[in-house]
Each structure stands twice: as structure tokens, then as C-alpha cells.
N, C-alpha and C positions, 0 to 999 in steps of 0.2 A: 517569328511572330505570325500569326494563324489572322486569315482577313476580318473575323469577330475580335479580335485584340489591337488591330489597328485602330489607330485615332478615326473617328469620322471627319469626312472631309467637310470644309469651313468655305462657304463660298459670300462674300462680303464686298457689295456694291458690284456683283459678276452679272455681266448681260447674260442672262443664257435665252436670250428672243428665237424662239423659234427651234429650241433645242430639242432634238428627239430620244427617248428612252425608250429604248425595246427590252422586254426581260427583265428590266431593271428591278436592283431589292431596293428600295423606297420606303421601306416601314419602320417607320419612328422616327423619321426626318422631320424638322423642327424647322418652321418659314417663319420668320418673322418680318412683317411690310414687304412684304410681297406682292406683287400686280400680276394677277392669274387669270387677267380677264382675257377669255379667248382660250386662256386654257382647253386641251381635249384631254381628259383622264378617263383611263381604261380600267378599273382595277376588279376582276373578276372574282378575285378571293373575300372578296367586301363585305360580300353577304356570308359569311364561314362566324362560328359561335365565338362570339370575342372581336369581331372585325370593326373597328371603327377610323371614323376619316374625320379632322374635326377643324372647321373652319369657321375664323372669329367666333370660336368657342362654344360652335352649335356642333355637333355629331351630324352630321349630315348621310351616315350610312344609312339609319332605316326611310329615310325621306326618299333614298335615291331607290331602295328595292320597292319601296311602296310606289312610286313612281312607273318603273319599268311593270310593276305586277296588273298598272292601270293601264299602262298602255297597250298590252301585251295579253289577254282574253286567256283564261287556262293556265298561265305562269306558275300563279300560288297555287295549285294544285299541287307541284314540286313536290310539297312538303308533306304532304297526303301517307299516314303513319297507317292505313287498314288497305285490305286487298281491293277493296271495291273505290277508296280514294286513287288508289295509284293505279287502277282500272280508267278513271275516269282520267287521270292526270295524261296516261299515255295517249287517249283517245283525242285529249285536246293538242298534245306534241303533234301527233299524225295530218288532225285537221289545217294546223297552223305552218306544217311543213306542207301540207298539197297546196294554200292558198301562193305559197312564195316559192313552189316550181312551177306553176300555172304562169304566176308573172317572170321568170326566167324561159321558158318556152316562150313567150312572148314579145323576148326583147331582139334585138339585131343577132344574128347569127353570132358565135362566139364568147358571147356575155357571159356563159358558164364557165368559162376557161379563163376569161378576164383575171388580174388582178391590178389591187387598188393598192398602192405605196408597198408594195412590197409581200401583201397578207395571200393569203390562201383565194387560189379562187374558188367561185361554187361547189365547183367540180369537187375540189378539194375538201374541201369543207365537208361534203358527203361524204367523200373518202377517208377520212377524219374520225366521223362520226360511226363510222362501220370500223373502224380499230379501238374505239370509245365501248363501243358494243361488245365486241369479242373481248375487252379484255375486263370488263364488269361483267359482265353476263357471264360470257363463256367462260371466261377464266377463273375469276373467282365464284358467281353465282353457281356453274357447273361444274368446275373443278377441270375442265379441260388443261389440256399442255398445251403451251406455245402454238407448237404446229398442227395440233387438232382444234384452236379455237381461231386460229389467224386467217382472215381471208387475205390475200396477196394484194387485194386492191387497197387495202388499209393502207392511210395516212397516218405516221407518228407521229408527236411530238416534235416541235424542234430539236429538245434536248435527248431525246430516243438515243443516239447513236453516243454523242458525247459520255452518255453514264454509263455507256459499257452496255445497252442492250444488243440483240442479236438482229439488225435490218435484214438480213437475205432471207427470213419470213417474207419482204415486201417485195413485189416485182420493182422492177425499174422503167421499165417501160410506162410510154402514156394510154390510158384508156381511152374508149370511146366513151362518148356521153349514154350508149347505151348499155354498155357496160356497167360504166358507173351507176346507173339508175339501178340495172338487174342487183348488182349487189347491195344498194343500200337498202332495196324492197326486201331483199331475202332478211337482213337483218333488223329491219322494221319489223315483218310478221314474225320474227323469232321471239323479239321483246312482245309481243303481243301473244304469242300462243304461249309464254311462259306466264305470264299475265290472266289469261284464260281460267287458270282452275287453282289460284296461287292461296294461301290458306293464311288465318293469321298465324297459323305455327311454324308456317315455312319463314317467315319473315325473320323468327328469330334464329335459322339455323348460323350458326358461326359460318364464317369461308375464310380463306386465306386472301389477304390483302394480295394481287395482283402486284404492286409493286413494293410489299414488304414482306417477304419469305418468312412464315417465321409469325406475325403479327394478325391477328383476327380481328376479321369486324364482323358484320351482321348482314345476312342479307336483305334486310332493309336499306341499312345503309347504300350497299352497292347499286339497288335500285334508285337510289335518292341522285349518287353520282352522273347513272346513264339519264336521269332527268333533268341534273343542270348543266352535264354536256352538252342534252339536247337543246336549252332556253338560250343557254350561253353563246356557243356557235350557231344558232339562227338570229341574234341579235348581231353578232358581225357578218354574219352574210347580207343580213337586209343593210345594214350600214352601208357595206361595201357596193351594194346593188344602190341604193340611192343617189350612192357618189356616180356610178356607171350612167343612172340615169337622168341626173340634172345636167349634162351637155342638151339632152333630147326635150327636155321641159320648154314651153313656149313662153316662160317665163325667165329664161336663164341669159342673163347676160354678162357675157364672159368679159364683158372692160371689170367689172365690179369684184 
């Protein structure tokens, strides 16, 4: 029996206070009287066509993207379908990534390397975001191989190795933070000089899906991708930097 043909599991009067879900598939699970207060839910795929979250019978998905797009200055630009929106969209990723390496230069020595319950740190997170690049951009935008689009310093996916990709594109070693900066810059200016002179006609050329051999999308599309990588993971960075920084708040009192 295949885990789609299994019964879904039934959980009835179960504590699960304080339970953690990483990776977890959670879609189409069904609470009913349930107390979710204090709940923290992640769910990044949320905003994807068709995504919805629905609690006491409200949808709650477009309230939470309209939310983050308020909070967040340049966000909904994402969405930006002509050369001169997604000109504009990138310029605001840039701006809003130099405002929150300014405040990481900032903090106690180490803070970039930090992580919080487990997640990526800074560092990473850049490093992340440069394997994000190469494999939307370079990969399929350009049509590069593997090892002509891979920088070494790229961070995969969790699941990278488990699905049978190839890691020994990726060094193993730790970078410096200056390192880490040289490459995410290189890969910054690359979306940006591709961005530079991009046409409405190029938008619709087909590419090969990056992680589906075989399957076309557009490169619009791919560009839409390295855009909610970029909104996406600067949203758990700053997360993760706020948790770093409420020990140092003059406001923070750790009995509470």
C-alpha cells in the first residue's frame, strides 16, 4: 500500500502542546475544536494558485499574503508580469536585502553564523539564495549544466541529496562571511544585468524546468520563482535575526 492509500491518521482528545512539524505534508488535514492559540504556522506554498488555509470557515490565505505584502515595502512587485515591473521588483529585493545586512553587520560578532531551533543561519540563507539563483537563472533561464551554473558556495535544499541530486557540486567546507558576501554580490548583479535589457519577448521564451527534465515553463515564471525565494527567505531570516535579537532588547525579560 503506497503512503497516498493509507488511512489518514486520526488523532482524538491527543495533546500534541508543543509539537513540532518540520517538512511536514499537512494539506487537507481537517481540526475540528481545536485550540491553536499560540500556534506558529509556516506555510510558504500558501500563496501558490489554488492555496488555501481555512479557519472557522474564513480562508484566511489572501489576508495573510495581503498582510506580509503590507508589512514588507516592494513584496507585491513579485508578481510584476512586464520587463520594467520585474526591473522594479528586483530593485526593491536589493534595497530590502542591503537594509537587513546593514542590521546584521551590526549585531554582536557571530550573528551571521547564528542559528535559531535548528534553521539556517544568515550565512546560509545567502548561501541558499546563490543555489536559488543558479538554478532558476542559470539553469533553466540560461540553459547552463550543473557545473557551469553551480557556484560551490550554494546551499541546497534539505531534501537536495535525499532525491538523488549530485552535492559534490557543493564545497563542504565553511566559508568566511567574506566569501559568503563576494558570492551572493556576484549573483545579485547577475539577476540584475539579466534584468538590464530583458524584453517582453524574452519573458515568453520556454526553459527546461531545473528540477523537471523533460517539462517547460517560461521564463517569466522562473523569474517569478528567484523572486519569492528572495521574499521568502528574507522573511525567515529577519524571523530568525529578531529571535537573536530580543535577549539584547531593553525590553526583554527572560522570567516571561
Amino acid at each position: 500500500m503506497t503512503r497516498q492509500e493509507e488511512a489518514p491518521a486520526t488523532f482524538v482528545d491527543a495533546d500534541l502542546r508543543g509539537a513540532r512539524f518540520v517538512r511536514a505534508d499537512l494539506s487537507g488535514a481537517v481540526m475540528r475544536g481545536v485550540d491553536l492559540q499560540g500556534a506558529d504556522i509556516d506555510a510558504p506554498w500558501l500563496a501558490e494558485a489554488g492555496g488555501s488555509l481555512i479557519v472557522n470557515g474564513v480562508d484566511v490565505a489572501p489576508l495573510v499574503e495581503a498582510e506580509l505584502d503590507r508589512r514588507h515595502p516592494g513584496r507585491a512587485l513579485r508578481r510584476a508580469g512586464d520587463p520594467d515591473g520585474l526591473r522594479a521588483a528586483w530593485a526593491a529585493v536589493e534595497r530590502t536585502w542591503a537594509g537587513t545586512l546593514a542590521r546584521v553587520e551590526a549585531m554582536p560578532p557571530g550573528a551571521a553564523d547564528a542559528s535559531v531551533d535548528g534553521e539556517w543561519s544568515f550565512a546560509q540563507t545567502l548561501r541558499h539564495l546563490v543555489m536559488a539563483t543558479d538554478t532558476w537563472l542559470g539553469r533553466g533561464v540560461l540553459g547552463r549544466t550543473l557545473a557551469e551554473a553551480t557556484h560551490p558556495l550554494g546551499v541546497p535544499n534539505a531534501e537536495y541529496a535525499t532525491d538523488g541530486y549530485d552535492t559534490s557540486v557543493f564545497t563542504t567546507r565553511t566559508p568566511s562571511w567574506a566569501e559568503v558576501l563576494e558570492a551572493r554580490g556576484d549573483r545579485v548583479a547577475m539577476v540584475r544585468g539579466f534584468l538590464a535589457d530583458l524584453t517582453a519577448e524574452r519573458l515568453a521564451v520556454p526553459c527546461e524546468h531545473p528540477w523537471g527534465p523533460g517539462r517547460q515553463v517560461s521564463t517569466l515564471h522562473c523569474l517569478h520563482v528567484v523572486l519569492t525565494e528572495e521574499w521568502q527567505h528574507h522573511r525567515y531570516a529577519v524571523r530568525d535575526l529578531d529571535a537573536l535579537d530580543l535577549p539584547h532588547r531593553p525590553d526583554h525579560d527572560p522570567a516571561i
